[in-house]
C-alpha positions in Angstrom: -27.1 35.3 -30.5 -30.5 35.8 -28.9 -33.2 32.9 -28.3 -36.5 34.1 -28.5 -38.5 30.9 -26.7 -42.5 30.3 -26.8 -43.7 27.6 -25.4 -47.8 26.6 -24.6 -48.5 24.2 -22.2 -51.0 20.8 -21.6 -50.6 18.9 -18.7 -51.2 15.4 -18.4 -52.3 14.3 -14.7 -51.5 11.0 -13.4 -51.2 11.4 -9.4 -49.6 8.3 -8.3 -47.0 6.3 -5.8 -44.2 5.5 -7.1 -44.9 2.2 -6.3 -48.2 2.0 -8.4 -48.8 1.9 -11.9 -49.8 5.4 -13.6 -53.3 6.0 -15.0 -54.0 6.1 -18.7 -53.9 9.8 -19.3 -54.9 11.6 -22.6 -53.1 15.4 -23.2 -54.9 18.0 -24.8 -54.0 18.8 -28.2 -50.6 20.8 -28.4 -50.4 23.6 -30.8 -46.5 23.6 -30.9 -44.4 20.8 -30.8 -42.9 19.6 -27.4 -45.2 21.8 -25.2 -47.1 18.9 -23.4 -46.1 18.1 -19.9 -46.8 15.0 -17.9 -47.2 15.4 -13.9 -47.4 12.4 -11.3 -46.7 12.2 -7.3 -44.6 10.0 -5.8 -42.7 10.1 -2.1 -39.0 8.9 -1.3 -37.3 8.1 1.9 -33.9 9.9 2.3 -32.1 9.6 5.4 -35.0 7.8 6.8 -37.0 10.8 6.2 -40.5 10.4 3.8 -40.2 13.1 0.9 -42.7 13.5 -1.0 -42.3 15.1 -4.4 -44.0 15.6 -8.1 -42.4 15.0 -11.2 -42.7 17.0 -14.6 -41.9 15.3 -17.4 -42.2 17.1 -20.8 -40.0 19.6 -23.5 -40.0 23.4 -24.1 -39.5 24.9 -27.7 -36.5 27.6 -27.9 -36.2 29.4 -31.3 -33.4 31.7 -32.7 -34.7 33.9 -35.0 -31.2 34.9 -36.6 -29.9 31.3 -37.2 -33.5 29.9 -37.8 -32.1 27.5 -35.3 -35.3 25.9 -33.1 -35.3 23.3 -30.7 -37.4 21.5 -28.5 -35.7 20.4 -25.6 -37.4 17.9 -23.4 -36.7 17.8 -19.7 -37.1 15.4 -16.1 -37.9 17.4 -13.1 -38.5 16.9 -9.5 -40.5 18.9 -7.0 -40.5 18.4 -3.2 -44.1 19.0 -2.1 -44.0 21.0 0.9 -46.5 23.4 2.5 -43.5 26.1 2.2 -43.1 27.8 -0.4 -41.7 26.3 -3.6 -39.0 29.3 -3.9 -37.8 28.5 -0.9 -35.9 25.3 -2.5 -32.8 25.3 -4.5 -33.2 24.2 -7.9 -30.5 22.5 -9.9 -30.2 22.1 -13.3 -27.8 18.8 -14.7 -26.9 17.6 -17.8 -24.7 15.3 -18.9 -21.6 15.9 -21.8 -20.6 14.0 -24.8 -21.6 16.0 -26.8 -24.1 13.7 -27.4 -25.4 12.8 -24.5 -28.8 12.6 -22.6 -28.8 13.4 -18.8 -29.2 9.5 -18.2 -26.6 9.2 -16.1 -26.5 11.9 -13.9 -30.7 11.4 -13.4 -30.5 7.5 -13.5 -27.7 6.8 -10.9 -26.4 10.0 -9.1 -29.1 13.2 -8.0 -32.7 11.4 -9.1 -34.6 10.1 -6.9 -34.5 6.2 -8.9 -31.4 4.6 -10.1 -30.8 1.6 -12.0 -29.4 -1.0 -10.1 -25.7 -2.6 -10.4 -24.9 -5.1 -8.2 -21.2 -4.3 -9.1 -19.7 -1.0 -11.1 -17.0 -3.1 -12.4 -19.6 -6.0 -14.1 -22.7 -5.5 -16.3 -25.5 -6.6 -14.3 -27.6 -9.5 -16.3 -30.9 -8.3 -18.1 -33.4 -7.9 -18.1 -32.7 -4.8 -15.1 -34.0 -3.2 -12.4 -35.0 0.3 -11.1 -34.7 1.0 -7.6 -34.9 3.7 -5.3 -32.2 6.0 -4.6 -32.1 6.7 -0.9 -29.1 8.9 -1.9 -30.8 11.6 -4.0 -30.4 14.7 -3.5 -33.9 15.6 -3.6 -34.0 16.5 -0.2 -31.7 18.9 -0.8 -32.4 20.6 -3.9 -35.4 20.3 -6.5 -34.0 18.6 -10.0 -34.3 19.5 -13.5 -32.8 17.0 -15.8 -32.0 18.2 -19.4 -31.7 16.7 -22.6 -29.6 19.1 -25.0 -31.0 18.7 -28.9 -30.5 15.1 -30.3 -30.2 13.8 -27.2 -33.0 12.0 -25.0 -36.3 13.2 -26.8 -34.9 16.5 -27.9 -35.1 17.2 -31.6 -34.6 20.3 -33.6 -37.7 21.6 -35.5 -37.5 20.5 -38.2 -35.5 17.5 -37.3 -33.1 17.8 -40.5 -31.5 21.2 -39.2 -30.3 19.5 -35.5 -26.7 20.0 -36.6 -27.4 23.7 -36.4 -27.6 23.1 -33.0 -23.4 20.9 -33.3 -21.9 24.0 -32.1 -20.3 24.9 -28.3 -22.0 28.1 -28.4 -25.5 27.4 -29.6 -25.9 24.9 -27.2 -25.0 26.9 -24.6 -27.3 29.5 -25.8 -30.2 27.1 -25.7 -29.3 25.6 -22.8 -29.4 29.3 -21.3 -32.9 29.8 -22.8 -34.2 26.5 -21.8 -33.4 27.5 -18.2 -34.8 31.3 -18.2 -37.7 30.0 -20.0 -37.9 27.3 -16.7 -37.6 29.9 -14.7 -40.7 31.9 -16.2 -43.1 28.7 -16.3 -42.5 27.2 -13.6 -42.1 30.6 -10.9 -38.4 29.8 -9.6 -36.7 33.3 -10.2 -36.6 34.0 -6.5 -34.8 30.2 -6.1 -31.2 29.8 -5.6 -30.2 28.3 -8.5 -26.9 25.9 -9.2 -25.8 23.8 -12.5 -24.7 20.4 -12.6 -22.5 19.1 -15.6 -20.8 15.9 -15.8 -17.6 15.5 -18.6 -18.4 17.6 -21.6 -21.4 19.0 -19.7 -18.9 20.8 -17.3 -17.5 22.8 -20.6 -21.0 23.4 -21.4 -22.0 24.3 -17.2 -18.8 26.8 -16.9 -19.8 28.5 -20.3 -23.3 28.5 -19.4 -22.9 30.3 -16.0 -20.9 32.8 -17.8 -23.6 33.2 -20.8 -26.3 33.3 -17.9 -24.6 35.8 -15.7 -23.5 38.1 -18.9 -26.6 37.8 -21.4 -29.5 36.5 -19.1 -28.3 39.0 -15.8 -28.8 35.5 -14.2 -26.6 35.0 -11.2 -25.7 31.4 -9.9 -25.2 29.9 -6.2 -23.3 27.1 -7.5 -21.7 24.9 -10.3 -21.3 21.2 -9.8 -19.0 19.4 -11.7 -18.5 15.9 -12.4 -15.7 14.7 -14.2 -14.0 17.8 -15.2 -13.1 18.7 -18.8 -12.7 22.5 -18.9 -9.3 23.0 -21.3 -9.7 20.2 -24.3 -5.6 21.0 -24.3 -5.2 18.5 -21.3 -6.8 15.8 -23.7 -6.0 16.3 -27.1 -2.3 15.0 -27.4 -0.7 16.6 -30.7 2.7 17.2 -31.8 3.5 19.6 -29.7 1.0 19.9 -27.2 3.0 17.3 -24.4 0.4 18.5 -21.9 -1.8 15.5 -22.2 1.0 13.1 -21.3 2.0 15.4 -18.0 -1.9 15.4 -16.6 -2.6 11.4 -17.5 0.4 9.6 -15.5 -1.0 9.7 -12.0 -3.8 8.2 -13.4 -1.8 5.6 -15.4 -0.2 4.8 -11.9 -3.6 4.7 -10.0 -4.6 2.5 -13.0 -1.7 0.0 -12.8 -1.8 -0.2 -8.7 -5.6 -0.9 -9.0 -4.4 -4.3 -11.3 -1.5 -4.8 -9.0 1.4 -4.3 -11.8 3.1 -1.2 -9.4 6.4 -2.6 -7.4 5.7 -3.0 -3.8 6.8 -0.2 -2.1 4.0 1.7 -4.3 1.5 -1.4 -3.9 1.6 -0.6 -0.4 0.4 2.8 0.0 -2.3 4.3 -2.9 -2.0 8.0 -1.8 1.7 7.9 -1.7 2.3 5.9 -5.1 -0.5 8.8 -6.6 1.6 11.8 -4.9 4.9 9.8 -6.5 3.5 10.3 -9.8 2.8 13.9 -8.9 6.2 15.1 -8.1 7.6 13.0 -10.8 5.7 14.5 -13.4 6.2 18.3 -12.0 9.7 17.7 -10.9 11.5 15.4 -13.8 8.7 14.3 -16.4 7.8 18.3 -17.4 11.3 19.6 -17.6 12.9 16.2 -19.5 9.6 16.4 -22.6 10.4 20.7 -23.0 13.5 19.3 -24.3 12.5 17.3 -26.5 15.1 16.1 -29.1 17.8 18.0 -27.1 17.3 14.8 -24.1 20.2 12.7 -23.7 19.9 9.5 -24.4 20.9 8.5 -20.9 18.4 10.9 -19.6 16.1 9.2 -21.5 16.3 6.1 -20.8 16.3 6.5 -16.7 13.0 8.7 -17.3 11.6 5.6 -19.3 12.5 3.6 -16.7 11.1 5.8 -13.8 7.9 5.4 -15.9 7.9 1.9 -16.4 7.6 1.7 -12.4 5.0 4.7 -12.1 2.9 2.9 -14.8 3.3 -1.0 -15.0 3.8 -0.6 -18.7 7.4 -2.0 -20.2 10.8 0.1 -20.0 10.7 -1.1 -23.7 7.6 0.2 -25.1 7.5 3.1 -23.1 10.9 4.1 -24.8 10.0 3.1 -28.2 6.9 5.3 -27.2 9.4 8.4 -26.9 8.2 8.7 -23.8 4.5 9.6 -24.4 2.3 7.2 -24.1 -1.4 8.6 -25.1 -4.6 7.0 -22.9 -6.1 4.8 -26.1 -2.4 3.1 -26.2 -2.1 2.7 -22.0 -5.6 1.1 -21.7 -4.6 -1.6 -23.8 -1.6 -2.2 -23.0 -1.5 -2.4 -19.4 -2.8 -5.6 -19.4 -2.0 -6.8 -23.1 0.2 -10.1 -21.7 -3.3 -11.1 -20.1 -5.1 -10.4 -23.7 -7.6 -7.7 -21.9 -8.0 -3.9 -22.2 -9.0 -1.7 -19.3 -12.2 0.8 -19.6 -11.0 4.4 -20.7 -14.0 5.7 -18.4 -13.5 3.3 -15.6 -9.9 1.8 -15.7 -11.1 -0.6 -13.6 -13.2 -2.6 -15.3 -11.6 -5.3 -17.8 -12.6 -6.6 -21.1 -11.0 -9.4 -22.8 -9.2 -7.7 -26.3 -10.5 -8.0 -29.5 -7.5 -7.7 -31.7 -3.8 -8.3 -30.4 -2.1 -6.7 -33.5 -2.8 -3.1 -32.9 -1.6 -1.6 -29.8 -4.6 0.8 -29.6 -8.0 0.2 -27.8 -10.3 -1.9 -29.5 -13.9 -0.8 -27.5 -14.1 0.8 -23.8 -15.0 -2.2 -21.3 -16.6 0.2 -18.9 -19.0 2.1 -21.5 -20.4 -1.6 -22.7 -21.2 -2.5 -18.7 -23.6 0.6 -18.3 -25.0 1.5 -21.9 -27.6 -1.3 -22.4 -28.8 -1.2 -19.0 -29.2 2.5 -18.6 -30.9 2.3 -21.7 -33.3 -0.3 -20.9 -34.1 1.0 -17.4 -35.0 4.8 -18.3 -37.3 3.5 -21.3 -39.5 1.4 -18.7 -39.0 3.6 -15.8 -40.8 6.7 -17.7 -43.7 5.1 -19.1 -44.1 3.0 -16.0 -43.7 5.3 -13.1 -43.9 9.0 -14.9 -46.8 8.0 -17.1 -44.4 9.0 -20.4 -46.6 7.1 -23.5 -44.7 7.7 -26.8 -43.8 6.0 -29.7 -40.7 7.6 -30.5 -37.1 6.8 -29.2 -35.4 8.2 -25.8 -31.7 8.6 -27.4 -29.0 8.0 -24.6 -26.3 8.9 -27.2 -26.2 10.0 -30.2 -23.4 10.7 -32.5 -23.8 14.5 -31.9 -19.9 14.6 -31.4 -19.2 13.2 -34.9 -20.4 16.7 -36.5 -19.8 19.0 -33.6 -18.0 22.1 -33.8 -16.0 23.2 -31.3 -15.5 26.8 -31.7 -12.7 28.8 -31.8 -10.7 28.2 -34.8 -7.0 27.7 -33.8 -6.8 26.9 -30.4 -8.7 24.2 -27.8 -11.7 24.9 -26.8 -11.6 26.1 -23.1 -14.3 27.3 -20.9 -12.0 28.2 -18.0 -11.2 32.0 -19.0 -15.6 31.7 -18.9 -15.4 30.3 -15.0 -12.8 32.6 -13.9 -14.7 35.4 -15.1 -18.0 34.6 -14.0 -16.7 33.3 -10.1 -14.8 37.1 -10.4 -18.3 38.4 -11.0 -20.7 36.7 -9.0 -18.8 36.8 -5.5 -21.4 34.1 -4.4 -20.6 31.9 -6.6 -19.2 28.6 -5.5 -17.9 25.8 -6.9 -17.7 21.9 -6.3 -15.5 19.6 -8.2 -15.5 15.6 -8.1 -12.8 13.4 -9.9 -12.4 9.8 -10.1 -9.0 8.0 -9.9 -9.4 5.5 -12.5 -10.9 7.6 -15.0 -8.4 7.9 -18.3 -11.2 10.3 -20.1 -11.3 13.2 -17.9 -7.6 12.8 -15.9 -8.4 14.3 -12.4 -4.3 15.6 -12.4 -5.7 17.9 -15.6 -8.6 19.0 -13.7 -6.6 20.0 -10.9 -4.1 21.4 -13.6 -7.2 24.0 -14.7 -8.0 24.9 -11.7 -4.3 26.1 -10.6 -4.5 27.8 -13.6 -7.6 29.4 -13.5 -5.9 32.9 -11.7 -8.4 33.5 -9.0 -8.0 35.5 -6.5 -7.8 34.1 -2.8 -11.1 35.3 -1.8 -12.7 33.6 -5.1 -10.4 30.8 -5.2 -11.9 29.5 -1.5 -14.6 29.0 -3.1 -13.6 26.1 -5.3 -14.0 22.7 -3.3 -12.3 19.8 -4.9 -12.7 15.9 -4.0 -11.1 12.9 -5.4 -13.2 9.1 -5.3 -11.6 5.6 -5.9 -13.7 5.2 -9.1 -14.3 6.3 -13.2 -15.8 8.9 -14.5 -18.9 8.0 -13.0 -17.2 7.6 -10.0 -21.2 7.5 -8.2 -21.6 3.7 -10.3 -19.8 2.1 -6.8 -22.2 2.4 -3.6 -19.5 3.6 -1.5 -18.6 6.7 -4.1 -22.0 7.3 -4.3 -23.1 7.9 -0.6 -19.6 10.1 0.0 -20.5 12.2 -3.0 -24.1 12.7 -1.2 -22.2 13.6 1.7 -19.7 15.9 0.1 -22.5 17.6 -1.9 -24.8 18.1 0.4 -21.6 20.0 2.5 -21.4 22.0 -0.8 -24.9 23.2 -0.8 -24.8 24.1 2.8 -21.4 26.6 2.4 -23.2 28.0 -1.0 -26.5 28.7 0.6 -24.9 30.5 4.0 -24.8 34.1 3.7 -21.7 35.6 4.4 -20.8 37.2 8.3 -20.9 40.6 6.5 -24.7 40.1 5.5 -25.7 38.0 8.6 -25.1 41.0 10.6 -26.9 43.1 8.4 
């Protein structure tokens, strides 16, 4: 599938502080839909260091000729101004997963240079809320470009009744890919080092995108950040017979129930050696007793439902009438059902008081209701007020993209790792950086590591991959303390990316 993109271009200038109020500014008429582009200054301090920086705010239009699929894809980036030249400076670009959803998060709280601000990742903060800055960007780092896929943020298809021609793994990816060369073009970064950043489903979409950019657009990569790992939907998707689900979920069940103090207290004592525990346990006894399935003896059974009662807080009792397989929906709320609360399937950590005691499934996700409505409000008033962003219509932080999406291929889970295995084989440059949280039941960090010890790479490729693990959910970055050691662990991973090899120094 090719993308043939056109895109004209009216700027809007507002040159402010970020501390000011923007002008009134009035585009010039566009002649295609999504080409205007707002620009305003602005300056951060980062490490106690002034940076100052402009921001684009704006969409491109991609267009596929043989689906009649078009798109205009709206975007967040920011600049460093510096009297060096621009293509000197990385540029990144992030995107958040779903499918469904806008780059909110990832912009909002992790890499852009504002966040919104939560006095505690484990309780909604009280509207109406606040936008501060973010002394942990990574804007003096890299240069940011936050985008919206189609539905999502203020990306529509053209016309907005054929958007579910865009519902697909692999036409996203394709117009992702076409948003970036098209980026690229506009904006003079071809001789940039360039990296992706993808959080959840956005890591499926970042591995098959470096692949599609590398194959298709002969665009190579420095790096691939990803958040929250999902690259094998066969680690989440429990069916009958596909146990793997179950294997990659119980050492986060057991980080889960020693967070809410329900582990005995030889585990209570030590986090890392109740989590390694549930490691072994699953690779040593849990793997081998499930590939037997109705051939397990009864009084094998029942010790491994034991075992698992004390590796997950959950009853010898239901986890036997379970047959030992206990999906994440039916551990969230259980795990605390004697209390009458559920734990958050992104953040197991936060705690919401149930809303049905009958059914033994998760009612709503505690930790999606903390963030949602403040994330929402925040971004609204932050780009009209400080990016000078005047529109009627609706920013959309999620949409219900997912409810119609179709993940390609037929007959099997959709997996992106064959695509990162082939592209990190390709591009010997190419390095990648991944960060998991403890407590998060949607995107098990045991699976990611799973995928990656799966993935086939050679040594030489394979010390390339840099993997860290934070005492938080899925977006681990929510807690202060996650946030400024991912900073610190990323800013390490841009470093090793950028250095040119001994070979080539010597050159």
């Amino acid at each position: 599938m090719r993308f043939s993109v056109f895109f004209s271009l009216s700027l809007c200038f507002s040159f402010i502080h970020s501390s000011e109020t923007p002008k009134e500014t009035t585009p010039t008429a566009a002649t295609l839909p999504g080409d205007e582009l707002c620009e305003t200054t602005h300056e951060i301090t980062i490490k106690g260091k002034t940076v100052p920086y402009k921001a684009t705010i704006g969409s491109l239009l991609v267009k596929d000729p043989k689906s009649d699929a078009t798109g205009n894809i709206f975007f967040t980036s920011y600049t460093k101004i510096s009297p060096d030249r621009q293509e000197n400076r990385p540029v990144t670009f992030c995107f958040n997963g779903g499918p469904g959803s806008s780059s909110v998060w990832l912009h909002m709280e992790f890499a852009g240079p504002k966040r919104v601000y939560l006095p505690s990742p484990l309780t909604p903060p009280m509207p109406p809320y606040k936008v501060v800055e973010n002394e942990f960007s990574l804007l003096d780092i890299t240069d940011l470009v936050f985008i919206d896929p189609i539905s999502t943020g203020f990306s529509r298809a053209v016309p907005p009744e054929d958007e579910k021609k865009f519902y697909d793994s692999k036409t996203d990816i394709v117009s992702i890919s076409k948003f970036v060369s098209s980026y690229l073009t506009r904006f003079k970064r071809w001789d940039s080092a360039k990296f992706l950043m993808g959080e959840s489903y956005g890591t499926m979409r970042a591995a098959g995108l470096a692949n599609y950019l590398h194959e298709e657009e002969l665009i190579n990569l420095n790096g691939i950040i990803l958040i929250s790992s999902v690259l094998n939907y066969g680690s989440l998707k429990s069916d009958m017979g596909n146990d793997l689900p179950y294997f990659v979920s119980l050492p986060t069940y057991t980080a889960s129930a020693w967070y809410h103090k329900k582990l005995n207290p030889e585990l209570m004592d030590n986090f890392e050696k109740a989590i390694e525990t549930a490691k072994n346990f699953v690779r040593n006894e849990y793997v081998p007793a499930l590939f037997k399935g109705d051939l397990l003896p009864k009084a094998e059974k029942e010790k491994l439902a034991a075992k698992m009662a004390t590796l997950t807080g959950l009853s010898f009792d239901y986890i036997l009438k379970s047959d030992l397989r206990v999906d994440i929906v039916r551990f969230a709320k259980q795990l605390l059902s004697g209390e009458n609360k559920e734990i958050g399937r992104f953040d197991s950590q936060v705690t919401g008081s149930s809303l049905d005691n009958v059914t033994d499934c998760l009612t709503y996700d505690p930790s999606m209701e903390s963030t949602a409505g403040a994330f929402t409000a925040a971004f609204n008033g932050y780009i009209e007020r400080d990016l000078g962003w005047k529109k009627d219509t609706t920013y959309t932080i999620l949409s219900d993209a997912i409810c119609f999406w179709s993940f390609e291929p037929r007959n099997q889970y959709l997996n992106y790792s064959e695509e990162l295995r082939n592209v990190m084989t390709k591009n010997p440059y190419l390095h990648v950086f991944v960060a998991s949280g403890y407590f998060d039941l949607a995107t098990p960090f045991f699976g990611t590591e799973y995928t990656f010890d799966h993935l086939n790479l050679s040594p030489s490729v394979k010390n390339h991959v840099t993997m860290e693990n934070y005492p938080g959910g899925h977006m681990m970055y929510t807690d202060i303390a996650n946030l400024k050691k991912l900073k610190d662990d990323t800013a390490l991973f841009y470093e090793k990316s950028l250095t040119p090899p001994a070979a080539e120094i010597k050159r």
